[in-house]
C-alpha positions as CSV (number, residue, x, y, z in Angstrom):
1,X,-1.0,-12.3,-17.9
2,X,-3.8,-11.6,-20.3
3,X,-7.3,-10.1,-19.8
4,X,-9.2,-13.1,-20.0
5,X,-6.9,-14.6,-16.8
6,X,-8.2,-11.4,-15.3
7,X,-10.6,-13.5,-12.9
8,X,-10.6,-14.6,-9.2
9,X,-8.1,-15.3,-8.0
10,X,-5.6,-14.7,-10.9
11,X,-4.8,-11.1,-9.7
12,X,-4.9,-11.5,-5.9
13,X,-2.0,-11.5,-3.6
14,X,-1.9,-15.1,-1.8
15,X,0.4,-14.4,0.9
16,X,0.2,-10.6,1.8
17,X,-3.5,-10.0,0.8
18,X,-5.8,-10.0,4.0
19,X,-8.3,-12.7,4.5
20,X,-11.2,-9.9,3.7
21,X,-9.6,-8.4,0.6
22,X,-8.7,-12.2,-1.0
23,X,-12.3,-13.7,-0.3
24,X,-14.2,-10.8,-0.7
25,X,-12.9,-7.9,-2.1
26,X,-11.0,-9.5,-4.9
27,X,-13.5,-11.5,-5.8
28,X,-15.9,-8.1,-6.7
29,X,-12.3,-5.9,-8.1
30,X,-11.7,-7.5,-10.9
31,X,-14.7,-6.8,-12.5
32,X,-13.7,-2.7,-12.0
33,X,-10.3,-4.1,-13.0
34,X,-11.9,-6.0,-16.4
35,X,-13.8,-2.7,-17.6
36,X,-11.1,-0.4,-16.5
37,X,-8.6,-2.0,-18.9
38,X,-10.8,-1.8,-21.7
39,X,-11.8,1.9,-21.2
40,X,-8.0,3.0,-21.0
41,X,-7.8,3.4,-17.4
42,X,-4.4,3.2,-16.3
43,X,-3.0,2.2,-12.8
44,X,-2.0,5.4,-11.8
45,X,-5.6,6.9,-12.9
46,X,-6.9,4.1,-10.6
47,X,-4.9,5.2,-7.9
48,X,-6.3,8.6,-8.2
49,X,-9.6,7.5,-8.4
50,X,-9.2,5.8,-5.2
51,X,-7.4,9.0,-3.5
52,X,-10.8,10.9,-4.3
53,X,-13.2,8.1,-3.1
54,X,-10.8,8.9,0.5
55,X,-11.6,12.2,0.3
56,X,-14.9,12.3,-0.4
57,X,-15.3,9.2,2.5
58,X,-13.7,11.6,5.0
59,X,-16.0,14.5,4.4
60,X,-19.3,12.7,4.0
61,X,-18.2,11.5,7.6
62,X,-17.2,14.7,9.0
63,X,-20.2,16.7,7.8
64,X,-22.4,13.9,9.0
65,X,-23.4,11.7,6.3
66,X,-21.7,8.3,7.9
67,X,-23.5,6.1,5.9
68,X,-22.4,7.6,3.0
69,X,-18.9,7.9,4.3
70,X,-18.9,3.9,4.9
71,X,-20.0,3.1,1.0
72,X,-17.1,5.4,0.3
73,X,-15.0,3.6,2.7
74,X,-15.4,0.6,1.1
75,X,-15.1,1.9,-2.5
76,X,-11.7,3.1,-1.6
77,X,-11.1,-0.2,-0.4
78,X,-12.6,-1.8,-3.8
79,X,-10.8,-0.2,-5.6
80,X,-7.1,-0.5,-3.6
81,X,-7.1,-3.4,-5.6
82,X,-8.0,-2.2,-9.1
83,X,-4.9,0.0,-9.2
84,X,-2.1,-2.9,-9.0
85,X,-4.2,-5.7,-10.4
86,X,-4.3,-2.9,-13.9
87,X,-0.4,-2.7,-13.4
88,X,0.1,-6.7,-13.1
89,X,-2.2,-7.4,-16.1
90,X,-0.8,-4.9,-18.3
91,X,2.9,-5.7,-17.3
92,X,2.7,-1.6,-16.4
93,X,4.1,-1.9,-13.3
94,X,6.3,1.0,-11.6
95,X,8.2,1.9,-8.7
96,X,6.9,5.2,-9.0
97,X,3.2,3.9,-8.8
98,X,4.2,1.4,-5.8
99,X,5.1,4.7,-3.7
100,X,2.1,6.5,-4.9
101,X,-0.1,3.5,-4.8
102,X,1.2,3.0,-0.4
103,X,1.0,6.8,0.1
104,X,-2.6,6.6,-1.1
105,X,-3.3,3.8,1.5
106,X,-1.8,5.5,4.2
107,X,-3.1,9.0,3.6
108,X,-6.7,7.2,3.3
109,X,-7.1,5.6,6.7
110,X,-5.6,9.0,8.3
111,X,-8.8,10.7,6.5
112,X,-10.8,8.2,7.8
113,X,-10.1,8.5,11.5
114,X,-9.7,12.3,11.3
115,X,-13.1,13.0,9.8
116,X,-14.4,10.4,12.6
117,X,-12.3,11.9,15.2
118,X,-13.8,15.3,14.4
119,X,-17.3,14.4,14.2
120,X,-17.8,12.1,17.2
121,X,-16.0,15.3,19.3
122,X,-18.8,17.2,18.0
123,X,-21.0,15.0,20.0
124,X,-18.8,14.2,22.7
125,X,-16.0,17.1,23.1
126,X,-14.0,14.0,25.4
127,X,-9.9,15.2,25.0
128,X,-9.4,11.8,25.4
129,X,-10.3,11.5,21.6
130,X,-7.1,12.9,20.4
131,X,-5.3,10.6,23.1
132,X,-6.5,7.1,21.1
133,X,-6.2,8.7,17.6
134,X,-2.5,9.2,18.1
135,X,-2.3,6.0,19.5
136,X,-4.2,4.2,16.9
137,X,-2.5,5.9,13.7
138,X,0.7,5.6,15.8
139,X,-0.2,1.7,15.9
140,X,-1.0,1.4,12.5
141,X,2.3,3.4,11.3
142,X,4.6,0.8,12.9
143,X,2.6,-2.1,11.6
144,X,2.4,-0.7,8.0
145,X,6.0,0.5,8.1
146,X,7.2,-2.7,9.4
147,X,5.6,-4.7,6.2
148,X,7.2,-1.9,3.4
149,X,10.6,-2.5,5.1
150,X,10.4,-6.6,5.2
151,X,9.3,-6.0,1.2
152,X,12.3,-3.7,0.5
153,X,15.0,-5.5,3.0
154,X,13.6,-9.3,1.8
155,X,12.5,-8.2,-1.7
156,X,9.4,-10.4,-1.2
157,X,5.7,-9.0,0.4
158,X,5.6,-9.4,4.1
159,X,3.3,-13.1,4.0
160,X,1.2,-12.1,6.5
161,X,-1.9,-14.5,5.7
162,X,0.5,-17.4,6.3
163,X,2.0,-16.4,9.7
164,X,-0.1,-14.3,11.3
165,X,-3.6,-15.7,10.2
166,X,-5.3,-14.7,13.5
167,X,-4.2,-10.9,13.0
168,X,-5.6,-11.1,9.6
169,X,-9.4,-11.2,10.8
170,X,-8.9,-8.7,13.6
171,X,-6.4,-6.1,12.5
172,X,-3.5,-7.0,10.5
173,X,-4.6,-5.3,7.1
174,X,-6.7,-2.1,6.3
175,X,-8.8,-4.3,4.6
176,X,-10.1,-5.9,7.9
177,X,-9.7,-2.3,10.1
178,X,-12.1,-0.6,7.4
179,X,-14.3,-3.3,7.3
180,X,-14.8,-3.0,11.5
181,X,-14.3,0.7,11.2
182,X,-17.6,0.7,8.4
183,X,-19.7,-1.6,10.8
184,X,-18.9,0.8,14.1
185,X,-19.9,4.3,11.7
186,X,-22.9,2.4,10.6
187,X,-23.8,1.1,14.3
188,X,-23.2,4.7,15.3
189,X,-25.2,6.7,12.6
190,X,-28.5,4.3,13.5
191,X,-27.7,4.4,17.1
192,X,-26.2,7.9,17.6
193,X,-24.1,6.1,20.6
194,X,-20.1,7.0,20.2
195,X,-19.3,4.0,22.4
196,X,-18.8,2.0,19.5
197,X,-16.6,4.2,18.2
198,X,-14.4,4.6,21.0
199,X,-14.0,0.7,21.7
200,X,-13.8,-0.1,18.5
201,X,-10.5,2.6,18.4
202,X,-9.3,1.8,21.7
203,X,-9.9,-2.7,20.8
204,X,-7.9,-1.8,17.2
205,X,-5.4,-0.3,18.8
206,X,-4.1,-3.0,22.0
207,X,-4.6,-5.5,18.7
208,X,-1.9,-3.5,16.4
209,X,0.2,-3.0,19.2
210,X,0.5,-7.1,19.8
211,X,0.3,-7.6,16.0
212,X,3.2,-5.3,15.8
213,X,5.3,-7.4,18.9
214,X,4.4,-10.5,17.3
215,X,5.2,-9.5,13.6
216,X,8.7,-8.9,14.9
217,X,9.4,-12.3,16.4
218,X,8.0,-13.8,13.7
219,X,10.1,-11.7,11.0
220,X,13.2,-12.3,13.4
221,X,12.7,-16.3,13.1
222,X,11.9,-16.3,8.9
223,X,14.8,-14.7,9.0
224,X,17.4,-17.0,11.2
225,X,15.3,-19.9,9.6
226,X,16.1,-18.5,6.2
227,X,19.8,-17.0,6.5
């Protein structure tokens, strides 16, 4: 692949890309992608660009800037993409990138609800906070975890835009939690009412729970379908 195939939807992921980041997101990240190629920007610099737009995210949020924490959000989400489609175009792919590249991800939407956690308590000191964050990142590590062990067990991505199109727009990737999680922040810095917050957590979390069921019949009958 060359840089002038560096155009939507070239560098997307069909199959394992949520229905967000393929009609939205990858339609903007190739652009970054384009002009971070010519200036020399590798993937792994990528990657750590996107690490520091998490960071700063999570403390624009927790020191009460939301609104600036949600552009961050979604920069970090932006730029998710930048980091692989750089590796794909350059043929600079590495497994030491790929773990550095999920870590990122992961570590990210902890930051996210963490800052958010902490600041909400701030204005409602409710224990039952901490009850739905566990839940939620507990939720989200056994639907993330379950798509890096289909990749490494199947060698293939987990297609989850093919059979589990309905999760896709509610909760399936970060791409789609983030976008939700931006709306609720945004809802709640012009509002200053935490109750979109807390359903928002406590509706994404009953979701990834039955994403999580469902992703494992489904994985069990590709696999009998396949073997």
């Amino acid at each position: 692949m060359q840089l002038k195939d560096a155009k939507y939807p070239n560098l997307a992921k069909r199959e394992s890309d949520g229905i967000y980041c393929y009609l939205v997101q990858r339609r903007l990240s190739y652009h970054i992608t384009r002009y971070c190629i010519q200036s020399g920007i590798t993937a792994n610099m990528a990657t750590l660009i996107d690490f520091l737009h998490a960071c700063a995210g999570a403390l624009f949020i927790y020191f009460g800037f939301p609104i600036i924490g949600v552009i961050f959000i979604q920069l970090f989400s932006l730029w998710s993409c930048v980091d692989g489609e750089i590796a794909r175009l350059t043929k600079k792919s590495s497994k030491l990138g790929d773990f550095f590249d999920t870590m990122v991800d992961r570590s990210a939407e902890f930051l996210f609800m963490s800052a958010l956690l902490l600041s909400v308590q701030k204005v409602d000191p409710d224990l039952r906070w901490g009850n739905w964050f566990f839940a939620y990142m507990g939720a989200v590590l056994l639907i993330t975890n379950s798509s890096e062990k289909y990749r490494s067990a199947f060698q293939q991505n987990y297609p989850k835009k093919l059979v589990e199109s309905v999760f896709c727009w509610i909760c399936a990737g970060s791409d789609i939690r983030f976008l939700y999680l931006s709306i609720a922040i945004a809802v709640y810095a012009f509002s200053g009412s935490v109750g979109i917050i807390k359903w928002l957590i406590i509706s994404l979390t009953c979701a990834l729970y039955l994403n999580f069921i469902f992703r494992l019949w489904r994985i069990f009958t590709l696999s009998t379908k396949n073997s």
